[in-house]
C-alpha positions as CSV (number, residue, x, y, z in Angstrom):
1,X,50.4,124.6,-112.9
2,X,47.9,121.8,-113.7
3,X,48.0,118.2,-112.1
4,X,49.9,115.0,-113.8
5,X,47.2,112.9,-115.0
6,X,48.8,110.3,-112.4
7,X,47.8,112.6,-110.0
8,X,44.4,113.3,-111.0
9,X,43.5,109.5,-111.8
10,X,44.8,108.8,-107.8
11,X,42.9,111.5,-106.4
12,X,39.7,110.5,-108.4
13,X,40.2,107.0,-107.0
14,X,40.5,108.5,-103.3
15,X,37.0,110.7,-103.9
16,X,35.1,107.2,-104.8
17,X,33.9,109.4,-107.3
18,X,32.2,112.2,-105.0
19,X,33.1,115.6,-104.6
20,X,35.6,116.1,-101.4
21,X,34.6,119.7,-100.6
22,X,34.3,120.0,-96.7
23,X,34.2,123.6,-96.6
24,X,31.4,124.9,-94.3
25,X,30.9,128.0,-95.8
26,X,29.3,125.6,-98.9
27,X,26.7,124.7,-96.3
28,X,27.9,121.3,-96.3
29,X,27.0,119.3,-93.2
30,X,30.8,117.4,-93.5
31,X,31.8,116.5,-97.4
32,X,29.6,117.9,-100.0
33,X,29.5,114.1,-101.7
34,X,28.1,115.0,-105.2
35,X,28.8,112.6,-107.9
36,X,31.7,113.4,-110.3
37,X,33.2,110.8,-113.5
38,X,36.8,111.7,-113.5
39,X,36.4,114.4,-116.7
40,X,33.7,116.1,-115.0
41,X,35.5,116.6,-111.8
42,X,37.6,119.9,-110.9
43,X,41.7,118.6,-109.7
44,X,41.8,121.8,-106.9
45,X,45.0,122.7,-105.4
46,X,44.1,122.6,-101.2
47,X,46.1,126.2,-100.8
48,X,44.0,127.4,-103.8
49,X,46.6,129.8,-105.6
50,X,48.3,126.9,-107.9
51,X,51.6,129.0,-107.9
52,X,52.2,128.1,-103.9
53,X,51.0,124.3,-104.2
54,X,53.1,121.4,-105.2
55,X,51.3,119.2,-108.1
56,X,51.0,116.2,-105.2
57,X,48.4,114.1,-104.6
58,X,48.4,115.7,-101.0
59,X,48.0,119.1,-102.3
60,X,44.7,117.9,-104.8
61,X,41.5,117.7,-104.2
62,X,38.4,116.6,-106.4
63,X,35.1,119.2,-106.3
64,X,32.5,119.3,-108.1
65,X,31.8,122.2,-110.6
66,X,29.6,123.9,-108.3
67,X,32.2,123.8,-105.1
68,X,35.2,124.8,-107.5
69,X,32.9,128.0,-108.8
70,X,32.7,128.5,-104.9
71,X,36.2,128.4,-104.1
72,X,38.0,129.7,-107.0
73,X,35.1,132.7,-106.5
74,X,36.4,133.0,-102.6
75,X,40.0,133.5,-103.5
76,X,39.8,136.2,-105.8
C-alpha cells in the first residue's frame, strides 16, 4: 500500500529535503544526505515489504532514487 499524501508531505518536512538512507551497506558514512524536492523523493516503508508496514509516518522514510534502487534491489 502507498503512503497518504499527509504522510509523505510530513516525512518530506522531517528529511529537510535530503535523502534519510543510513544504511551502511550504501557506503554511507551516517545519512546518505542527497537532495530530493518532494516529487522526486522515494516514500520507503522502514520494514521494506509494504504488506507488513503500517502507512505511518514512523514506518516512512524518504531516499533518493539511487538508495531506493538499492533497497528495493536488496529485498528481492
Amino acid at each position: 500500500m502507498e503512503f497518504p499524501d499527509s504522510v509523505k508531505d510530513a516525512a518530506f518536512r522531517r528529511s529537510g529535503g535530503q535523502c534519510e538512507c543510513k544504511r551502511a551497506s550504501h557506503n554511507h558514512s551516517g545519512r546518505c544526505n542527497t537532495t530530493v524536492t518532494r516529487y522526486s523523493a522515494e516514500f520507503n516503508h522502514i520494514p521494506v515489504d509494504p504488506k507488513t508496514g503500517a502507512n505511518s509516518l514512523a514506518n516512512c522514510e524518504v531516499l533518493c532514487v539511487t538508495c531506493c534502487r538499492e533497497v528495493v534491489s536488496a529485498a528481492c
